[in-house]
C-alpha positions in Angstrom: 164.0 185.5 145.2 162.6 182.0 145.3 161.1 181.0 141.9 157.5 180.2 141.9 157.0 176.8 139.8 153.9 177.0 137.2 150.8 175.2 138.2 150.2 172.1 136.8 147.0 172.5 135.0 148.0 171.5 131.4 148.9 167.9 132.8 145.3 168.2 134.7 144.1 168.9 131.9 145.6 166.2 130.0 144.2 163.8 132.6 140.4 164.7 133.0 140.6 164.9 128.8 142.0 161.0 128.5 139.5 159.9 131.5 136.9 161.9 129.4 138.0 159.9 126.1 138.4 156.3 127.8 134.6 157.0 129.5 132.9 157.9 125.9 134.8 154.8 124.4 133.6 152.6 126.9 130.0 153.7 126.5 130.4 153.5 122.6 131.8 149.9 123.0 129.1 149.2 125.8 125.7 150.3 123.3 127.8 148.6 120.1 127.7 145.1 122.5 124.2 146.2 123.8 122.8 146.4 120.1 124.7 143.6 119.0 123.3 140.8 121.8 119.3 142.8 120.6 120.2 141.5 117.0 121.0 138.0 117.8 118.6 138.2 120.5 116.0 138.5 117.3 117.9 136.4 115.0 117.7 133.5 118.0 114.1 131.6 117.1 114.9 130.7 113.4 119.3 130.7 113.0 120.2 129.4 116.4 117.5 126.4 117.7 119.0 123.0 117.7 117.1 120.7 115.3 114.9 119.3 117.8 113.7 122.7 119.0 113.2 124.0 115.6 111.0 120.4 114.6 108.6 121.5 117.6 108.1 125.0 116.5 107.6 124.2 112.9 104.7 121.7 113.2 104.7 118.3 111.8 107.6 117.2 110.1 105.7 115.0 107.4 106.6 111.6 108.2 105.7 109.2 110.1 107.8 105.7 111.7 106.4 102.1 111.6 107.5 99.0 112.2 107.1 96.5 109.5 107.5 92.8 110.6 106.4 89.3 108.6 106.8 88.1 105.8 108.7 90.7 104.0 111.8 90.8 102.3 113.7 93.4 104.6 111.9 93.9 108.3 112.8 96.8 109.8 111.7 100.3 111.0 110.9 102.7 108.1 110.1 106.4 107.6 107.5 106.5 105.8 105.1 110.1 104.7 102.4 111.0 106.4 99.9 109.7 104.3 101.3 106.8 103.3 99.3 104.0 103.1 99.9 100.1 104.3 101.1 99.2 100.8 104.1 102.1 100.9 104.9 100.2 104.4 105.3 96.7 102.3 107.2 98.4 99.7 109.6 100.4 101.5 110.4 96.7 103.3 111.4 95.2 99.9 107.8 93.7 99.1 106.4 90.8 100.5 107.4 87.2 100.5 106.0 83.9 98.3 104.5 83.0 101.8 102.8 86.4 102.6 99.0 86.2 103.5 98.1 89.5 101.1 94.5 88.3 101.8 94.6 88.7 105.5 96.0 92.5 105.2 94.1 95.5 104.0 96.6 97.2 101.4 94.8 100.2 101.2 94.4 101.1 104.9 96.4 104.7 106.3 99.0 104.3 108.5 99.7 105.6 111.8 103.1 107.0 113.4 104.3 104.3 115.3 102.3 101.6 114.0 103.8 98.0 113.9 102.5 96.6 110.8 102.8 92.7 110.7 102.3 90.4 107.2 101.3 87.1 108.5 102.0 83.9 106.1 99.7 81.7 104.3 98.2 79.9 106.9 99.4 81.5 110.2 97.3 84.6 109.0 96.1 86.2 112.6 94.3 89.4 111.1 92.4 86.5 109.0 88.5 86.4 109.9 87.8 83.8 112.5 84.7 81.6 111.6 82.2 81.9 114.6 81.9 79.0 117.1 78.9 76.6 116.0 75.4 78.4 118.0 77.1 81.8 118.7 75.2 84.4 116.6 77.4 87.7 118.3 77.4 90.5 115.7 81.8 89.7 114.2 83.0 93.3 113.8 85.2 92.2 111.2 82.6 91.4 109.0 79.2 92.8 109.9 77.8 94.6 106.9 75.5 97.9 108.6 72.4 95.7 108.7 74.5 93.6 111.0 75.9 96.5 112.9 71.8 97.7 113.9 71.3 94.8 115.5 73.5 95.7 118.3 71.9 97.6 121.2 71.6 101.3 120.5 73.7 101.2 117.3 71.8 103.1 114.8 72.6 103.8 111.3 75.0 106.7 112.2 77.0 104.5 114.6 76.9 101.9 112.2 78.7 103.6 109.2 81.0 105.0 111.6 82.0 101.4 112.8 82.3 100.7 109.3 84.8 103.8 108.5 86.9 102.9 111.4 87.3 99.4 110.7 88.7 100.5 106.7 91.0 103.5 108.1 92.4 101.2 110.7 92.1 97.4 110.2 90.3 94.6 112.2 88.9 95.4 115.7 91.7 93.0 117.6 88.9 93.5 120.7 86.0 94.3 121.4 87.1 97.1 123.2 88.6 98.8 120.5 84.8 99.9 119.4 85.9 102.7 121.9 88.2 104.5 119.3 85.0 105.2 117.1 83.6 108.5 117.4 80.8 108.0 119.2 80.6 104.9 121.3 81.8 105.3 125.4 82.1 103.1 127.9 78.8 103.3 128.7 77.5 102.5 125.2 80.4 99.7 124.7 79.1 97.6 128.1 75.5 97.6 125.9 77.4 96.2 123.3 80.0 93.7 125.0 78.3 90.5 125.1 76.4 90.9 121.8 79.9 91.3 119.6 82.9 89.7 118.7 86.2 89.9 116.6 
């Protein structure tokens, strides 16, 4: 007498097949993000460094700063390439003045990054080479041919040259104590040296 109502297993049915669908998408969507973030992830070191990053990772960057000062037409801080040489320093500041000392400079001499570079003026010139007190026969860096060099304790021919190079690379000796940037010479061998040289 009672009717019985017909189980409800289509709209069961219906259910576990739309869970079923929605769990597949998600998994699709999930490896589709998953692949993406690997791609970028390998794309990262070259598209996506900031400049200052990439500059580290790429080596040098082929120029150098210095700081030209004097008598030049335009002082100022200029970037320069790496192996520029003084003169590119003097002519990226506009060239020198009527009063620059050219004498007292060394045009030829490579820079350095971060090197202050100064052009002195006739007559105030303090890379210019200081004559020697009357009696005092110390070796003067500045100046001492190789002959001159050998007469210091334990500098030898080798030393000698090398004192030589360093001194056209780089300038005057400001100090003593500068011998210790030549390859070669320690502490050591630079108290040996001390009260036999000058600059």
């Amino acid at each position: 007498m009672t009717s019985e109502q017909p189980p409800p297993a289509p709209r069961r049915r219906r259910l576990r097949l739309s869970i079923g669908a929605a769990v597949v998408l998600a998994l699709v969507v999930l490896s589709g993000a998953v692949g993406l973030g690997i791609l970028r992830g390998q794309a990262a070191p070259t598209d996506s460094l900031p400049l200052s990053d990439a500059g580290e990772t790429s080596g040098p960057s082929g120029e150098l700063y210095v700081h030209v000062l004097g008598a030049v037409e335009r002082p100022g801080l200029y970037v320069l390439e790496l192996d520029a040489r003084l003169v590119d320093a003097v002519a990226a500041a506009g060239g020198t003045t009527e009063e620059a000392d050219l004498a007292a400079v060394n045009l030829a001499r490579v820079l350095a990054d971060g090197e202050q570079i100064i052009v002195p003026t006739v007559g105030a010139a303090s890379d210019a080479p200081r004559a020697a007190p009357p009696g005092d026969d110390r070796v003067d860096l500045n100046t001492a041919d190789q002959v001159a060099l050998e007469t210091l304790p334990r500098i030898g021919p080798a030393l000698a040259e090398r004192i030589i190079a360093w001194r056209d690379e780089n300038g005057r000796f400001q100090s003593v104590d500068d011998l210790l940037a030549v390859p070669g010479i320690g502490e050591k061998l630079l108290e040996g040296i001390r009260d036999g040289a000058r600059v």
